[in-house]
N, CA and C atoms as an extended XYZ file, in Angstrom:
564
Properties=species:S:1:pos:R:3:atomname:S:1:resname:S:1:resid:I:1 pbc="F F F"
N         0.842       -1.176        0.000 N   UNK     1
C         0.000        0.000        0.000 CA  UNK     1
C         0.891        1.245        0.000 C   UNK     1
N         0.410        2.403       -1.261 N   UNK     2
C         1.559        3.509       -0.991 CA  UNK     2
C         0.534        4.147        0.370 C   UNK     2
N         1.907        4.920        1.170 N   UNK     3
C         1.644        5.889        2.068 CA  UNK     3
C         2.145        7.212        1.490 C   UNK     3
N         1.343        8.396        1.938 N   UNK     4
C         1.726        9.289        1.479 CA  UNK     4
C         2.838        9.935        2.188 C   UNK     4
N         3.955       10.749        1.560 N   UNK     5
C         5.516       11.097        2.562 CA  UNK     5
C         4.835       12.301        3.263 C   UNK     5
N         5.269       11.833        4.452 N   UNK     6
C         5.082       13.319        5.782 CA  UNK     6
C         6.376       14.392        5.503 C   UNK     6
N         5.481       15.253        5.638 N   UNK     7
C         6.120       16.771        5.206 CA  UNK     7
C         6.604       17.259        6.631 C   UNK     7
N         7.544       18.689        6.853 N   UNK     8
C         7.265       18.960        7.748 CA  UNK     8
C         7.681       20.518        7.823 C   UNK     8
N         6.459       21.059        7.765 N   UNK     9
C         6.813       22.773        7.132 CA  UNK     9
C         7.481       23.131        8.283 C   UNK     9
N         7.483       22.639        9.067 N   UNK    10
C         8.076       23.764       10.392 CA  UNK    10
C         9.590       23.451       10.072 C   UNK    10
N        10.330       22.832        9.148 N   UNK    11
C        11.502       22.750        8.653 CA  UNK    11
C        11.812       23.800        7.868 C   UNK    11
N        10.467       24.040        6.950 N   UNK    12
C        11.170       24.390        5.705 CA  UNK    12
C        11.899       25.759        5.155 C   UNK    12
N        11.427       26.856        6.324 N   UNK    13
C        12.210       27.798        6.013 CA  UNK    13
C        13.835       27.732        6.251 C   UNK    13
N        13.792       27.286        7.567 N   UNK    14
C        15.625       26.915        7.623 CA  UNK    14
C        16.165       26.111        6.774 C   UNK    14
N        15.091       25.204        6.810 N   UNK    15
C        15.943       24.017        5.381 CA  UNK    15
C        16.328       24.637        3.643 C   UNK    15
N        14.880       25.294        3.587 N   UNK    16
C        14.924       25.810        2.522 CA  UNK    16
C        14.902       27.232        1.914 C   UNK    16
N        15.071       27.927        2.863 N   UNK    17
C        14.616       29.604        2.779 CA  UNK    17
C        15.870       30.078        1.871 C   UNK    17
N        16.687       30.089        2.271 N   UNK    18
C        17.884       30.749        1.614 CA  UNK    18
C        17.618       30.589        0.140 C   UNK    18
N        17.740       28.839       -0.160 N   UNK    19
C        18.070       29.014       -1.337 CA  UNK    19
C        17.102       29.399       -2.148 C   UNK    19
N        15.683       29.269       -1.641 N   UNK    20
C        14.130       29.900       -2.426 CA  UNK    20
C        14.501       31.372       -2.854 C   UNK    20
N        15.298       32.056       -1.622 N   UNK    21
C        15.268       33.081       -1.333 CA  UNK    21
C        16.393       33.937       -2.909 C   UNK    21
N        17.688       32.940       -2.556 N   UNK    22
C        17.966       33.202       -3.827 CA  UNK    22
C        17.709       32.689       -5.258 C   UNK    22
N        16.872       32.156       -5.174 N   UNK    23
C        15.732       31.707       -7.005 CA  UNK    23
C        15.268       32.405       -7.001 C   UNK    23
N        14.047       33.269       -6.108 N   UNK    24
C        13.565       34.696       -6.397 CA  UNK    24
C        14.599       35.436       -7.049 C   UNK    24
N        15.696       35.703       -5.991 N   UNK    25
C        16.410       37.170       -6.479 CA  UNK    25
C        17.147       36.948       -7.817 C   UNK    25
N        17.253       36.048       -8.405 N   UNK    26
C        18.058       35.876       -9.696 CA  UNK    26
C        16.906       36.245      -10.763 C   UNK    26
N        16.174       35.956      -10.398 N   UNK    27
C        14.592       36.297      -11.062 CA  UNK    27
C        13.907       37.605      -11.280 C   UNK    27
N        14.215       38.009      -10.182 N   UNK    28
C        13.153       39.205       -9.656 CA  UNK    28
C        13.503       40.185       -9.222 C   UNK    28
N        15.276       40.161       -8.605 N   UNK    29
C        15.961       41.509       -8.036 CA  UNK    29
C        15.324       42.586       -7.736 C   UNK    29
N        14.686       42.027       -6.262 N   UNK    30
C        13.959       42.628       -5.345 CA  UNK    30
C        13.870       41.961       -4.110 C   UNK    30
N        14.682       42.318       -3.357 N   UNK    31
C        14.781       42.104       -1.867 CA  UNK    31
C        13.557       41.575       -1.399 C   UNK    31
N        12.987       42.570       -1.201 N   UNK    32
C        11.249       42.323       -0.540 CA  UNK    32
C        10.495       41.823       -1.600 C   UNK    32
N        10.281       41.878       -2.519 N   UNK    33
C         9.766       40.782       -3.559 CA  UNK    33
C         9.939       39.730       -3.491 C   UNK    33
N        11.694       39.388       -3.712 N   UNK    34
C        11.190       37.766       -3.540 CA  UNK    34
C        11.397       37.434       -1.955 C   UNK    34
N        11.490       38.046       -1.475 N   UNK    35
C        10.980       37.972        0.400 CA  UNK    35
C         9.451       36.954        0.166 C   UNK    35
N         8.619       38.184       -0.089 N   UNK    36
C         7.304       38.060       -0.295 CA  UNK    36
C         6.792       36.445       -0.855 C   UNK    36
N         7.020       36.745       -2.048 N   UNK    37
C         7.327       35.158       -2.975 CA  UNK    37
C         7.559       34.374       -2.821 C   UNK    37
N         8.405       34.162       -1.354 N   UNK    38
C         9.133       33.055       -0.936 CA  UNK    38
C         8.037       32.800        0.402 C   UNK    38
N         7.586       33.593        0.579 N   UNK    39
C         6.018       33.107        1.984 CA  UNK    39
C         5.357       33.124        1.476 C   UNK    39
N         5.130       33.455        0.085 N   UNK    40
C         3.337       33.324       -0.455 CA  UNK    40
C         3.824       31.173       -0.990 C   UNK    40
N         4.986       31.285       -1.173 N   UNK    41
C         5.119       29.711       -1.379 CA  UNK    41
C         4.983       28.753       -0.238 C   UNK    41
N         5.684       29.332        0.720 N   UNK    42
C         5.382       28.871        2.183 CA  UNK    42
C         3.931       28.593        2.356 C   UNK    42
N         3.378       29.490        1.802 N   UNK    43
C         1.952       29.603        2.346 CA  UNK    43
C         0.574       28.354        1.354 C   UNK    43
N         1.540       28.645        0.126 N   UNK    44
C         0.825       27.709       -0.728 CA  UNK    44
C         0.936       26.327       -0.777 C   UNK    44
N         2.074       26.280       -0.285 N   UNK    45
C         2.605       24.553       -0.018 CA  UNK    45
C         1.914       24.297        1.502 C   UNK    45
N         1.770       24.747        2.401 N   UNK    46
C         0.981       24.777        3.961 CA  UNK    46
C        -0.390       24.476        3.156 C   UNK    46
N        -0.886       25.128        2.416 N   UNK    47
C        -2.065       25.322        2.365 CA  UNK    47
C        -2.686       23.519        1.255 C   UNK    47
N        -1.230       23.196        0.356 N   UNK    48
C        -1.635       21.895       -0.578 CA  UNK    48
C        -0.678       20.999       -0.522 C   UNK    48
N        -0.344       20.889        1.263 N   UNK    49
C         0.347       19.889        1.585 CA  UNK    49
C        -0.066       18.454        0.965 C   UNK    49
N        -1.385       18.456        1.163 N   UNK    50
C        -2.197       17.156        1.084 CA  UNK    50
C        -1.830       16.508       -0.064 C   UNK    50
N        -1.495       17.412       -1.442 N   UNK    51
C        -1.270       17.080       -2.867 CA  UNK    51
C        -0.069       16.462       -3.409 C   UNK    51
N         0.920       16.670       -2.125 N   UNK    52
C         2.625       16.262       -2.397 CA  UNK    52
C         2.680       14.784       -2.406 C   UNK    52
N         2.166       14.518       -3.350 N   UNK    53
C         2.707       13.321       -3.737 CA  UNK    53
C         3.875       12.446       -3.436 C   UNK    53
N         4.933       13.187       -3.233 N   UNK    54
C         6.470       12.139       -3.022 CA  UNK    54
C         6.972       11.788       -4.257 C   UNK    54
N         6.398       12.297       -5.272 N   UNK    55
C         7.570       11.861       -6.745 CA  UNK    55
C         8.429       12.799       -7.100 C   UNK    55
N         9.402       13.865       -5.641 N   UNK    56
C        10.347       14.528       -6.171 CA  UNK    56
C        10.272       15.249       -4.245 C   UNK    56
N        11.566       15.938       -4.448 N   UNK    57
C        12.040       16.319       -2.747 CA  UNK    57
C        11.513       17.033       -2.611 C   UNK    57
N        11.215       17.844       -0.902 N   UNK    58
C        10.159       18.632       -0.778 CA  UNK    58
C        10.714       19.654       -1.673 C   UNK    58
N        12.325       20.144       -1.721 N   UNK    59
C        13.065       21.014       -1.935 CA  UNK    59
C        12.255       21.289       -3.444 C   UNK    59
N        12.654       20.357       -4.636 N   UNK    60
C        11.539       20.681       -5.944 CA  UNK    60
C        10.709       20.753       -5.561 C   UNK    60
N         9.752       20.446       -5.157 N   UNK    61
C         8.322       20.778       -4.833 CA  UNK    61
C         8.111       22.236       -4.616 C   UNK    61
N         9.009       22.991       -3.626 N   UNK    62
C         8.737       24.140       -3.227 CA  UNK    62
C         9.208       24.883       -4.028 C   UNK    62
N        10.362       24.760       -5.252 N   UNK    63
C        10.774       25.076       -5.584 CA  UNK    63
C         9.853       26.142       -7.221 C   UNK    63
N         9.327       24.536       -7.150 N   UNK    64
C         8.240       24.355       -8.254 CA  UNK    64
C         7.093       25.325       -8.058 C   UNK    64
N         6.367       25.275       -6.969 N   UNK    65
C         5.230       26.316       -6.357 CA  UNK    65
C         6.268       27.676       -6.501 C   UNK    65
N         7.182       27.846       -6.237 N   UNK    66
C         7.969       29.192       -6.647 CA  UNK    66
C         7.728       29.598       -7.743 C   UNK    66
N         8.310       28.233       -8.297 N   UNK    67
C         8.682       29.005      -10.164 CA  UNK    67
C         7.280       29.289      -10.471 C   UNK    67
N         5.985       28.813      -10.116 N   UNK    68
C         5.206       29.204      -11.029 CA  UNK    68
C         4.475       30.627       -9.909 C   UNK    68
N         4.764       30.899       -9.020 N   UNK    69
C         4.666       32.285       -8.391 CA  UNK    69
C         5.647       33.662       -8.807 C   UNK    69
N         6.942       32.978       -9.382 N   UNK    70
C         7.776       33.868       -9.911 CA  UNK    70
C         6.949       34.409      -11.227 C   UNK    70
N         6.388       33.270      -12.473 N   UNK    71
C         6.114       33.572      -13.304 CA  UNK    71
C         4.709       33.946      -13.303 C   UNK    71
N         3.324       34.127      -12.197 N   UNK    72
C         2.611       34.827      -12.306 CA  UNK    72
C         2.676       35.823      -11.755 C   UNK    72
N         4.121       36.490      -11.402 N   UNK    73
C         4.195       37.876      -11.309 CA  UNK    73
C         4.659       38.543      -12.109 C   UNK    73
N         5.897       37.925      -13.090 N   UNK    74
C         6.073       38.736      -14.355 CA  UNK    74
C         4.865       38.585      -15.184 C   UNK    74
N         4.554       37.992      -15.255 N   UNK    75
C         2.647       37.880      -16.382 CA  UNK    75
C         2.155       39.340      -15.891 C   UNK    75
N         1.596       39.342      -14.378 N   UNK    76
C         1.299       40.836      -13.891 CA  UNK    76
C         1.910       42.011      -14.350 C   UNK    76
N         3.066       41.495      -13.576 N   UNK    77
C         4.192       43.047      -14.082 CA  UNK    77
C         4.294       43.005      -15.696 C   UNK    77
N         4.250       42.487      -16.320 N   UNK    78
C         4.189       42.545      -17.997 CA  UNK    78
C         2.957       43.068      -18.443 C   UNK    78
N         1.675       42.790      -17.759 N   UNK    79
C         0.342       43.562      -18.319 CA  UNK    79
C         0.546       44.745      -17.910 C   UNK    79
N         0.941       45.220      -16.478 N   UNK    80
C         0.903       46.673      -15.973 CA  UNK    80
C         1.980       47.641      -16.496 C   UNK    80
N         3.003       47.053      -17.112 N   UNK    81
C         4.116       47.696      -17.672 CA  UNK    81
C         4.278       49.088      -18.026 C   UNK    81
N         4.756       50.333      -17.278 N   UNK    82
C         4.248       51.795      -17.966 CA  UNK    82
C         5.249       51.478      -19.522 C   UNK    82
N         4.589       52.438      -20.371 N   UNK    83
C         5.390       52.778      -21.711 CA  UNK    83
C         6.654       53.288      -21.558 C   UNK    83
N         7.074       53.830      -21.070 N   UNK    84
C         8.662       53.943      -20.552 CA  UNK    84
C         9.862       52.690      -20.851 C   UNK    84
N         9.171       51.826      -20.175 N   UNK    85
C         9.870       50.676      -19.784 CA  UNK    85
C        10.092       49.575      -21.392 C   UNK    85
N         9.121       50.359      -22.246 N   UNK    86
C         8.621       49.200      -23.833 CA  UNK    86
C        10.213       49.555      -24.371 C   UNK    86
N        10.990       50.558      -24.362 N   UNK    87
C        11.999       50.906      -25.244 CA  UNK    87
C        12.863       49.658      -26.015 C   UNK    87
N        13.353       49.779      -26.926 N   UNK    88
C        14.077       49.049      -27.127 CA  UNK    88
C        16.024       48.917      -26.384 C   UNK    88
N        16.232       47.981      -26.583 N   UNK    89
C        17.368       47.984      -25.395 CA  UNK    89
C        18.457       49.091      -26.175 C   UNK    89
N        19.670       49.201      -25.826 N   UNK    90
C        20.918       49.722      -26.158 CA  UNK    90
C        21.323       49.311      -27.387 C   UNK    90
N        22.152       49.994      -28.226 N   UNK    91
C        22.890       49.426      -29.044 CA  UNK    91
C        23.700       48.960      -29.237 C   UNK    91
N        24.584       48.784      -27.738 N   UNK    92
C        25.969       48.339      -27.842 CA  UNK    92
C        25.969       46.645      -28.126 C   UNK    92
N        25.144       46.076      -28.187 N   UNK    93
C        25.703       44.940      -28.764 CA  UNK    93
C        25.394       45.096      -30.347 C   UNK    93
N        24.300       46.119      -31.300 N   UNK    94
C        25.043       46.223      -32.632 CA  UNK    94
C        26.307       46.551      -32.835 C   UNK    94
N        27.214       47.041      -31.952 N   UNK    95
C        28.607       47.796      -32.205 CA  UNK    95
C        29.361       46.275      -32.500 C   UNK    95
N        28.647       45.192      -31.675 N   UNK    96
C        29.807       44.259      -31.971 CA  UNK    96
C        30.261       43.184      -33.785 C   UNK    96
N        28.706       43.766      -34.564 N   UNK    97
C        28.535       43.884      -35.664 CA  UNK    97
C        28.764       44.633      -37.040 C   UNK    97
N        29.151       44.615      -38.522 N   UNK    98
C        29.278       45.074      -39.296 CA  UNK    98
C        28.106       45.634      -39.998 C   UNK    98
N        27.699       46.132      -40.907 N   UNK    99
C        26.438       46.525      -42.183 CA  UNK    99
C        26.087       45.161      -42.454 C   UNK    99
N        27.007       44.043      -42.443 N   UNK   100
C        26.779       42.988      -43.156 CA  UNK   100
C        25.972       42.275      -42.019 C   UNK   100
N        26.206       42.160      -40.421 N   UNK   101
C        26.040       41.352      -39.535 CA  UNK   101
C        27.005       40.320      -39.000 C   UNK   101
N        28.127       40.770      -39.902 N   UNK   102
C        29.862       39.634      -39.576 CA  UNK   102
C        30.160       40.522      -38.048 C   UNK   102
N        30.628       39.466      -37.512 N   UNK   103
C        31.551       40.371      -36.170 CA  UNK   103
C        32.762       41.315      -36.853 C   UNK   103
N        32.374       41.940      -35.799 N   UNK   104
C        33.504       42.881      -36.343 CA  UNK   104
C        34.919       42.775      -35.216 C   UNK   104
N        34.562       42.026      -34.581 N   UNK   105
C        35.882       41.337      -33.327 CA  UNK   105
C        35.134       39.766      -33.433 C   UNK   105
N        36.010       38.967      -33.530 N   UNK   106
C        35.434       37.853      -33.077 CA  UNK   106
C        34.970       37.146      -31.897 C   UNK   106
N        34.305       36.538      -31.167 N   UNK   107
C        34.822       36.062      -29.663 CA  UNK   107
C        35.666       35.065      -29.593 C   UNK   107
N        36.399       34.998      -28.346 N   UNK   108
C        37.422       34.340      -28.214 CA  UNK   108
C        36.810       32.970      -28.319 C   UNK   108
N        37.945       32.025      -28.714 N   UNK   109
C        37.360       30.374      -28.428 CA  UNK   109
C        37.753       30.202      -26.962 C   UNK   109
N        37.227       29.963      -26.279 N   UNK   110
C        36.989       29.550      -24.808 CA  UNK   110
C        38.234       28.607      -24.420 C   UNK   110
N        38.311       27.340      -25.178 N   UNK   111
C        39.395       26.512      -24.993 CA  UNK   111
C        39.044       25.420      -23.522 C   UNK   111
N        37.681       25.337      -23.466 N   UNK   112
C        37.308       24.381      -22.425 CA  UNK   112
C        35.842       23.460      -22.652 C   UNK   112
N        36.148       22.800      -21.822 N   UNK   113
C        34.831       21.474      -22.103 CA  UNK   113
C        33.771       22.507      -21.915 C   UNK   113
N        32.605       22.434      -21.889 N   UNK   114
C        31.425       22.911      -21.151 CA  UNK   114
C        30.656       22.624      -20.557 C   UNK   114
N        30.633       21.157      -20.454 N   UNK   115
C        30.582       19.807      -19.124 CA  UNK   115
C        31.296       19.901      -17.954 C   UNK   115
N        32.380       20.237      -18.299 N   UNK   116
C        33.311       20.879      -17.000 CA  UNK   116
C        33.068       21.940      -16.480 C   UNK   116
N        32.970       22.821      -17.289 N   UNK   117
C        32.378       24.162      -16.234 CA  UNK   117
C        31.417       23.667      -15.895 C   UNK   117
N        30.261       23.426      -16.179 N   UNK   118
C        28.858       23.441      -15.285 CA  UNK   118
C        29.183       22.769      -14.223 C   UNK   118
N        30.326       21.887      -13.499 N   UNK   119
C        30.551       21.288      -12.467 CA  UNK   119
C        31.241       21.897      -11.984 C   UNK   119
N        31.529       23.290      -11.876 N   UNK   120
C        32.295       24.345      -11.366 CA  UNK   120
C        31.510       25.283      -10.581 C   UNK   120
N        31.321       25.697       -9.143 N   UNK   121
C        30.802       26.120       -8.396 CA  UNK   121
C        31.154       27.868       -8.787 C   UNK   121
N        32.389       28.100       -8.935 N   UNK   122
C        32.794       29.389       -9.172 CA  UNK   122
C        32.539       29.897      -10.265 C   UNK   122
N        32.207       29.055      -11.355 N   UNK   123
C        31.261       28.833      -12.759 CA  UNK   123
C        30.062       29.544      -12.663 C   UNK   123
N        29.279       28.842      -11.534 N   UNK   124
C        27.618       29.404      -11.669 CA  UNK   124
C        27.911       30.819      -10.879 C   UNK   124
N        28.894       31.022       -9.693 N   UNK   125
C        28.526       32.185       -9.471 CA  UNK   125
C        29.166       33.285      -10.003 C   UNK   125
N        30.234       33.036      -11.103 N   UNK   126
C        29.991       33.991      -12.307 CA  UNK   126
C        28.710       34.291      -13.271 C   UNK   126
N        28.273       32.968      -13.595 N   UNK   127
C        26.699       33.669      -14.810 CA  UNK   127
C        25.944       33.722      -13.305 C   UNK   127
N        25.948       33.699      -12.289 N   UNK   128
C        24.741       34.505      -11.577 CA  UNK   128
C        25.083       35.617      -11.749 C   UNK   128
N        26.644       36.135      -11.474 N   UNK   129
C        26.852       37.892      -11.760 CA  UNK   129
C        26.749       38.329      -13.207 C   UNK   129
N        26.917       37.801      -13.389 N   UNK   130
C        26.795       38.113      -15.119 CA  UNK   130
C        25.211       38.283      -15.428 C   UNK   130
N        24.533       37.403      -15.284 N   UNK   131
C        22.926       36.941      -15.398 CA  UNK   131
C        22.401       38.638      -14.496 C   UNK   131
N        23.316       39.016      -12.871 N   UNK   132
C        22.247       40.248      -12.558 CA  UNK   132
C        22.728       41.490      -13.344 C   UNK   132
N        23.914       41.238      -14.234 N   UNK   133
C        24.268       42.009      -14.769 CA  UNK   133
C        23.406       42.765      -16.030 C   UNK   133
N        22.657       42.127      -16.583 N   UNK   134
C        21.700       41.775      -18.094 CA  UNK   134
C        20.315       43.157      -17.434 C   UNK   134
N        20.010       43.701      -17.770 N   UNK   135
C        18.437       44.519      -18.361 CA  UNK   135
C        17.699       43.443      -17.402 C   UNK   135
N        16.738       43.667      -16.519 N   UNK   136
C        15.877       42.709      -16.096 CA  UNK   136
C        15.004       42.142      -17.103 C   UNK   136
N        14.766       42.437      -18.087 N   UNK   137
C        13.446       41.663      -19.152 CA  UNK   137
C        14.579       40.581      -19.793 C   UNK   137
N        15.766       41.258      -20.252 N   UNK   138
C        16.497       40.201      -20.955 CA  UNK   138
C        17.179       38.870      -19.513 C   UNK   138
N        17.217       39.486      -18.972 N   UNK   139
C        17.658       38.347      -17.528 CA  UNK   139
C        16.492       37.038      -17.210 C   UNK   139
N        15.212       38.060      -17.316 N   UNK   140
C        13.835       37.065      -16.886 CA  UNK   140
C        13.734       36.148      -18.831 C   UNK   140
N        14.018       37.079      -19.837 N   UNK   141
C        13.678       35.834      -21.039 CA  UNK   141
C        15.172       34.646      -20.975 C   UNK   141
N        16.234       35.281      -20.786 N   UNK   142
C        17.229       34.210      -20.580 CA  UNK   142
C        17.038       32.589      -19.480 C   UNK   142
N        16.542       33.317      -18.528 N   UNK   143
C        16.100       32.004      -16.560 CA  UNK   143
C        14.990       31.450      -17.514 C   UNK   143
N        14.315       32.011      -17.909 N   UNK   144
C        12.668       30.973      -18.065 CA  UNK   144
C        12.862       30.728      -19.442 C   UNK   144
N        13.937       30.556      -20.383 N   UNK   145
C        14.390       29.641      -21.328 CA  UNK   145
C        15.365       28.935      -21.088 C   UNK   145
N        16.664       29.077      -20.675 N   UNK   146
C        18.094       28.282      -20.147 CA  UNK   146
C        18.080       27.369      -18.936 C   UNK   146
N        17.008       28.366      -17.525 N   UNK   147
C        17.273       27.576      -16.616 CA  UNK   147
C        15.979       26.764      -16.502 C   UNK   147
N        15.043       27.338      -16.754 N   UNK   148
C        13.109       26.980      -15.832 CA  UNK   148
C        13.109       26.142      -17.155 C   UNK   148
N        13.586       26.390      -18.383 N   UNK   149
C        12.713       25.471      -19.444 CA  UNK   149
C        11.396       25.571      -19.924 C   UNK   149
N        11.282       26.545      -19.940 N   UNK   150
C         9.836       27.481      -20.583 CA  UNK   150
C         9.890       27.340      -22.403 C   UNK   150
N         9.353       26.995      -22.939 N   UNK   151
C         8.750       26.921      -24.087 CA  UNK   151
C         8.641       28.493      -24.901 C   UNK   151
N         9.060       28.463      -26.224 N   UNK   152
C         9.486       29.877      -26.450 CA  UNK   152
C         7.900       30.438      -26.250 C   UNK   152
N         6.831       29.512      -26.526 N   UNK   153
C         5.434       30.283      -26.096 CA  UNK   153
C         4.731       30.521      -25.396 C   UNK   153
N         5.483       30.086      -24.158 N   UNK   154
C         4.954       30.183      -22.832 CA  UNK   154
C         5.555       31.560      -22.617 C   UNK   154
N         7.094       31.647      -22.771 N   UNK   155
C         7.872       32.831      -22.232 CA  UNK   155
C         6.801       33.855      -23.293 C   UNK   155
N         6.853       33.838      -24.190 N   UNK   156
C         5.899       35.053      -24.593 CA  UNK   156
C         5.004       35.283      -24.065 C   UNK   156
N         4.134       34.508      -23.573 N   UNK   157
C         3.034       34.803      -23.119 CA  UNK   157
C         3.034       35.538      -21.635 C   UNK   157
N         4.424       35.287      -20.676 N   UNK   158
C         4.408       35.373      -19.412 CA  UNK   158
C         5.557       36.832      -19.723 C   UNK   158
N         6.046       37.313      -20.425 N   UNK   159
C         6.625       38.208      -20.939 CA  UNK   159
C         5.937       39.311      -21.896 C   UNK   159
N         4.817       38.442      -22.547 N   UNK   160
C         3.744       39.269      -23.411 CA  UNK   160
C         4.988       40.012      -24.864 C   UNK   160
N         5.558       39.583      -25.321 N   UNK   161
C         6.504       40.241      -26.436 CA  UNK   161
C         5.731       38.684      -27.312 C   UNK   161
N         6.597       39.312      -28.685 N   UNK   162
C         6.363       38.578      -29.831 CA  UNK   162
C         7.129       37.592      -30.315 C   UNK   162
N         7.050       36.474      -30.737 N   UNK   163
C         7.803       35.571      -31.147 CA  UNK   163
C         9.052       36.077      -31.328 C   UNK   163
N         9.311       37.020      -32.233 N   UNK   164
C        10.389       38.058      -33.033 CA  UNK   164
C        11.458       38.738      -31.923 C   UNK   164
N        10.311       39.102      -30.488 N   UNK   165
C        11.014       40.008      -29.515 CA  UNK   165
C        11.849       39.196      -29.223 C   UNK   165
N        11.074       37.970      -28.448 N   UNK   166
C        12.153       37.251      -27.863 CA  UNK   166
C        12.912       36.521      -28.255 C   UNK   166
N        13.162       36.597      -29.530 N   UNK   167
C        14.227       35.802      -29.927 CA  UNK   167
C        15.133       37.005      -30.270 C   UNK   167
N        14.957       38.007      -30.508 N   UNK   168
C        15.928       39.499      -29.598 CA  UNK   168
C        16.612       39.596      -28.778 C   UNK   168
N        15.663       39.472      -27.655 N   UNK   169
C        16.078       39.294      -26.319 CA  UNK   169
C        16.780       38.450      -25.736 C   UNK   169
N        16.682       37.223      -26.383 N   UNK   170
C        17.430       35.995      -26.037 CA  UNK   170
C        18.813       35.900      -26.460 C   UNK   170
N        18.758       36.427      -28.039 N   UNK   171
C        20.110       36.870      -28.708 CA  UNK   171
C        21.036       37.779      -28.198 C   UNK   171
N        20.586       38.828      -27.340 N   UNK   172
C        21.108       40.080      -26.581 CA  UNK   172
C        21.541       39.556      -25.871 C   UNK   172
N        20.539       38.831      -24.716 N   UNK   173
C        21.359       38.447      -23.213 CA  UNK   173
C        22.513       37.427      -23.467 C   UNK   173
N        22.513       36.421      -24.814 N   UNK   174
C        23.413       35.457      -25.138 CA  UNK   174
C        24.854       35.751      -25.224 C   UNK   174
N        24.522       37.187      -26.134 N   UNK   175
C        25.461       38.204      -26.282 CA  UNK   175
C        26.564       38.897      -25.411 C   UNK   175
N        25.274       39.129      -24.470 N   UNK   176
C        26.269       40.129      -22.970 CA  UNK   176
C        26.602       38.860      -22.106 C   UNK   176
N        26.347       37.890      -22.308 N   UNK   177
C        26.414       36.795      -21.022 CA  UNK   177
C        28.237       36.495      -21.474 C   UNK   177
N        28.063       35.897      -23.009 N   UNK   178
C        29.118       35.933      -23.387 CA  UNK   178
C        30.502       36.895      -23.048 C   UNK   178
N        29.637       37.675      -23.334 N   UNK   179
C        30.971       39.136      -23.039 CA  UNK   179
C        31.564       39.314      -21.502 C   UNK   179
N        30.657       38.745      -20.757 N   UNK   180
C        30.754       39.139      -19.307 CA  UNK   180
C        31.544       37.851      -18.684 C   UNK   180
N        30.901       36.807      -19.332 N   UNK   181
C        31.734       35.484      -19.016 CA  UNK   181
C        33.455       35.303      -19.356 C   UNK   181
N        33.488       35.931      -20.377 N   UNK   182
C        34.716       35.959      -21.003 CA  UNK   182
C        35.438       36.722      -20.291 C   UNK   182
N        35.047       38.344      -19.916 N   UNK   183
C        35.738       38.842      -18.630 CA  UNK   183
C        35.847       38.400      -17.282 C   UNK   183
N        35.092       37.652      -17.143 N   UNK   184
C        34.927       37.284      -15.207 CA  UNK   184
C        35.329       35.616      -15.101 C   UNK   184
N        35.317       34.875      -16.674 N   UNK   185
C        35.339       33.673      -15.947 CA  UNK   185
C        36.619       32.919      -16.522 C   UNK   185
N        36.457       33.290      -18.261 N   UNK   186
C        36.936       32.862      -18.916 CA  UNK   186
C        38.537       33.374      -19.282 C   UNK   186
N        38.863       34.665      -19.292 N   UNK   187
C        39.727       35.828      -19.326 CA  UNK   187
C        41.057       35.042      -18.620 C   UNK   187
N        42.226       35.075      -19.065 N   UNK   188
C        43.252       34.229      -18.386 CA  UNK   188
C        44.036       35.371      -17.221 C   UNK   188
């Protein structure tokens, strides 16, 4: 007979607060935001304990009730958006282009596995600096395609841009991630 796994919230902020705490902020870079975000999950997992199945740690689980609290707040903040904020980004990554679209510097070849870095701790917390480094719209289309695994039509929809934008946006942040990686991680 399955039993269902006993939870035990009165753990879970010490167990798990921090690191919720920082999945918000890579997200959302807002202190008290993802403060907030991180007890409205508290609150939602208290509230559908009953539903936890046991086919993954509480840690995903809560993690999971996050991600989709992270992403019905950019949905919000994307409908309320003042016109200010619609601009199109900078130009400095056309500078790194010709008339034609050839680089006009190449990027460096890296000269490393990329299996290996991702098993590099000092790795991720370069593209985290790099990642708060990015425009927040291009930071949030980069996490909810690279890391969350969002579907290019979901991210539109929870971003509200056009097929066209975000594959802009995605190209941009690819762009500066690159550039920033190469200074902070890669750079001899």
């Amino acid at each position: 007979m399955n039993q269902k796994p006993v939870l035990d919230p009165e753990i879970w902020v010490e167990q798990y607060g921090d690191y919720l705490f920082r999945y918000a902020m890579l997200r959302i870079r807002d202190p008290a935001l993802a403060e907030n975000l991180v007890q409205e999950t508290f609150l939602a997992a208290l509230h559908n304990r009953d539903t936890f199945a046991g086919h993954s740690s509480e840690r995903t689980w809560l993690t999971g009730i996050l991600k989709r609290k992270v992403i019905d707040h950019l949905r919000r903040r994307s409908r309320e958006r003042p016109v200010s904020e619609i601009t199109p980004e900078d130009s400095s990554i056309e500078d790194l282009f010709d008339e034609r679209g050839a680089w006009k510097v190449r990027p460096n070849a890296w000269g490393i596995d990329p299996s290996e870095v991702l098993e590099k701790r000092e790795f991720w917390a370069s593209l985290t600096r790099c990642t708060a480094e990015l425009p927040p719209r291009l930071a949030q289309a980069f996490l909810l395609r690279e890391v969350d695994g969002l579907s290019s039509e979901e991210i539109c929809k929870v971003l509200q841009v056009s097929t066209t934008n975000l594959w802009v946006m995605l190209h941009r942040a690819r762009l500066r991630l690159r550039q920033c990686l190469e200074n902070h991680w890669f750079a001899p």
